[in-house]
C-alpha positions as CSV (number, residue, x, y, z in Angstrom):
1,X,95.8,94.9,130.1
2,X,97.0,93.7,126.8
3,X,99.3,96.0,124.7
4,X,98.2,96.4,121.3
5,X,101.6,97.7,118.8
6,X,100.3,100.2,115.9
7,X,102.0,100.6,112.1
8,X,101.9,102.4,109.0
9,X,102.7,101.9,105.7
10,X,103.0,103.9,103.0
11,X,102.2,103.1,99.1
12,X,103.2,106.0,97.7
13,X,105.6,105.4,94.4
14,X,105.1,101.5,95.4
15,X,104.3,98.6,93.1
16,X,101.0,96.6,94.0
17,X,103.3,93.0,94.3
18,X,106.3,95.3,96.8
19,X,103.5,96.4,98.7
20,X,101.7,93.5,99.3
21,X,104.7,91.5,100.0
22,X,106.0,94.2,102.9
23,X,102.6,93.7,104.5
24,X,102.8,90.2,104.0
25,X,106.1,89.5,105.6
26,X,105.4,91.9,108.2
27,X,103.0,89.1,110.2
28,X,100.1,91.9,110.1
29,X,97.0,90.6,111.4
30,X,94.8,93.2,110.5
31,X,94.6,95.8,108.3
32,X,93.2,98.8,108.5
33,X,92.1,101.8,105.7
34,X,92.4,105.1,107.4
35,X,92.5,107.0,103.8
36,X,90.3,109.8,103.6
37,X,89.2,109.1,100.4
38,X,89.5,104.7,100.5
39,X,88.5,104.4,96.8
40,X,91.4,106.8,95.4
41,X,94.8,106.3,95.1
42,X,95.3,102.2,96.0
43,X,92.8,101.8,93.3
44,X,95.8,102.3,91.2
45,X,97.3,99.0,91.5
46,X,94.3,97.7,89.6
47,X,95.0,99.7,86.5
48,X,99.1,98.6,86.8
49,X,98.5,95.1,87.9
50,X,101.0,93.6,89.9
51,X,104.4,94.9,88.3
């Protein structure tokens, strides 16, 4: 059986381009929204832009 390793990431207090970037580098191949709410806080980085 294939072994399947599990992340999380916080954004909290995080600029749009530092979190990106972490998630980039990291060599993520999916992502996944587990947010109660997926249209709340991340929305955020759309009103900062990337900083």
């Amino acid at each position: 059986m294939r072994q399947m390793k599990i992340f999380t990431i916080g954004f909290t207090k995080t600029s749009a381009r530092s979190f990106f970037t972490k998630l980039s580098a990291s060599g993520a191949k999916r992502l996944v929204d587990v947010r109660l709410n997926n249209v709340s806080q991340l929305a955020g980085f759309a009103k900062d832009g990337l900083k």
